[in-house]
Every structure is written in structure tokens, then in C-alpha cells.
KEKE-3310 file (N, C-alpha, C; in steps of 0.2 Angstrom, whole numbers, plus 5000, padded with zeros to 4 digits):
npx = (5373:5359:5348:5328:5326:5337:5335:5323:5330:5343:5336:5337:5323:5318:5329:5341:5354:5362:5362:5351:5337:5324:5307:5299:5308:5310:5298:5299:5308:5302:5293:5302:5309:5310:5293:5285:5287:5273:5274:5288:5298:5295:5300:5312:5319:5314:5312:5316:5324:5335:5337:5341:5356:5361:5363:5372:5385:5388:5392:5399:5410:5413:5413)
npy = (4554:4560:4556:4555:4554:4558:4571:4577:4578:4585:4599:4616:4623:4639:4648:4655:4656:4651:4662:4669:4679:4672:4666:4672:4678:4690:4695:4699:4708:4716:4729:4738:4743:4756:4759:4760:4773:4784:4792:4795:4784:4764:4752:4741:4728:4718:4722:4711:4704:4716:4716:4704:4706:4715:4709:4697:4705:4712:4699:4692:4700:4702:4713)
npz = (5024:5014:5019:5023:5035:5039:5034:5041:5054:5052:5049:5048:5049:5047:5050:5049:5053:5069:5074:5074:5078:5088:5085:5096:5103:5095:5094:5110:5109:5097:5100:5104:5092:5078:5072:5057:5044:5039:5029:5016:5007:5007:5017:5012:5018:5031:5048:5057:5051:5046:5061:5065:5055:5061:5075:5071:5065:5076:5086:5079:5072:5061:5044)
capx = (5369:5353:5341:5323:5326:5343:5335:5319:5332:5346:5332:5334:5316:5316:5331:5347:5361:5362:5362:5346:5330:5319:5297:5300:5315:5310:5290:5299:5312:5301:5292:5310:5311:5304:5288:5288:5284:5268:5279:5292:5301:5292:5306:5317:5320:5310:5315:5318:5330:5340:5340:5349:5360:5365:5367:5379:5390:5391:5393:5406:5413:5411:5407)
capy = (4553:4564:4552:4559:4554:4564:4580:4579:4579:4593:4604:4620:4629:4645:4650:4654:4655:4652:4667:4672:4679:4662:4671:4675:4684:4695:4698:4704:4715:4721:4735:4745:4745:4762:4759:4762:4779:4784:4795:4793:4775:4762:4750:4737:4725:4718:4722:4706:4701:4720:4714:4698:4705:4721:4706:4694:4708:4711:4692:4690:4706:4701:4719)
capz = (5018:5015:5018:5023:5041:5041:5031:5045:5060:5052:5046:5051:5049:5042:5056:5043:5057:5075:5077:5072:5083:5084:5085:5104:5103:5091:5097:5113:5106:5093:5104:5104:5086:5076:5067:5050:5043:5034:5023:5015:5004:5012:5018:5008:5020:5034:5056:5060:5045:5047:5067:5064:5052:5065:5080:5066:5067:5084:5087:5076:5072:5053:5041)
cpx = (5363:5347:5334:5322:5332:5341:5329:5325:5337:5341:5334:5327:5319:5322:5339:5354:5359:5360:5355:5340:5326:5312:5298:5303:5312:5301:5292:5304:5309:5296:5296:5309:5308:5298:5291:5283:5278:5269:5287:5294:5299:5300:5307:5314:5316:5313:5318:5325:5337:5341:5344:5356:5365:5369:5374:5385:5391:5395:5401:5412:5416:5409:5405)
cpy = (4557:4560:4555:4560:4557:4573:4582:4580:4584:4597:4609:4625:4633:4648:4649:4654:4653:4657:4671:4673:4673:4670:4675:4679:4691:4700:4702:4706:4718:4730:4741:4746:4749:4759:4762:4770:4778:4789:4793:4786:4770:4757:4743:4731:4723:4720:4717:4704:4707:4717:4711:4701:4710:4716:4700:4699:4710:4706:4693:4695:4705:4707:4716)
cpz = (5019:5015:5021:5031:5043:5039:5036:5052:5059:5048:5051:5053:5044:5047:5050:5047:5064:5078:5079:5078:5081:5085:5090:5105:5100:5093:5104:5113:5101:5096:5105:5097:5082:5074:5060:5047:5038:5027:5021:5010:5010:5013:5015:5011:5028:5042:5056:5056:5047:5056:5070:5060:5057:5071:5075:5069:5072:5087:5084:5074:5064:5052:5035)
residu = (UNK:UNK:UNK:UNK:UNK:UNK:UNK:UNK:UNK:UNK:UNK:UNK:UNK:UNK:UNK:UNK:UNK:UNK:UNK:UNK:UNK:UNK:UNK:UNK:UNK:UNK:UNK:UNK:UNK:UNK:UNK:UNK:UNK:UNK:UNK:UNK:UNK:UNK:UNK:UNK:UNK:UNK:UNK:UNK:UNK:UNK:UNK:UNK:UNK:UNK:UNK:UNK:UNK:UNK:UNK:UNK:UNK:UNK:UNK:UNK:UNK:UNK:UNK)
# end
């Protein structure tokens, strides 16, 4: 039952799967990742979001 002491203890944060980089993860693997250009379409979707969605598919082998 979703009582307010069940939605505080399965809350997940802001973290949509398992799978996902927690802050840490992603602050030290973001130094590999390009920068974003100063030409060009700026970008859609943020690193961290396309880098979970790249590891998903790896993990599970989901396209």
C-alpha cells in the first residue's frame, strides 16, 4: 500500500533504472565525453541521459 512511509523508503530519486550513472559515475566518466561544439545545432539531449541510454543497451541488448 502506498502509504508515505512506503513512497519515502521505495523512492527512487531522480535515478530512472538501475542502470543508470548515479553523480559520481557520471563526473568521472564525463572527461572522456566530447564537449559540445561552439558551431553547429546545439544538442537535443543532455551526456549523461544519451550515456545511460548507450549503457541500457549494452546491458541488456535491448535496441
Amino acid at each position: 500500500m502506498w502509504t508515505p512511509a512506503a513512497r519515502v523508503q521505495l523512492a527512487r530519486g531522480t535515478i530512472s533504472y538501475s542502470s543508470c550513472l548515479t553523480d559520481a559515475e557520471w563526473s568521472a566518466s564525463a572527461a572522456f565525453m566530447p564537449a559540445s561544439g561552439q558551431t553547429g545545432r546545439p544538442r537535443q539531449w543532455p551526456m549523461p541521459l544519451i550515456t545511460d541510454a548507450f549503457l541500457y543497451v549494452l546491458r541488456t541488448g535491448c535496441a
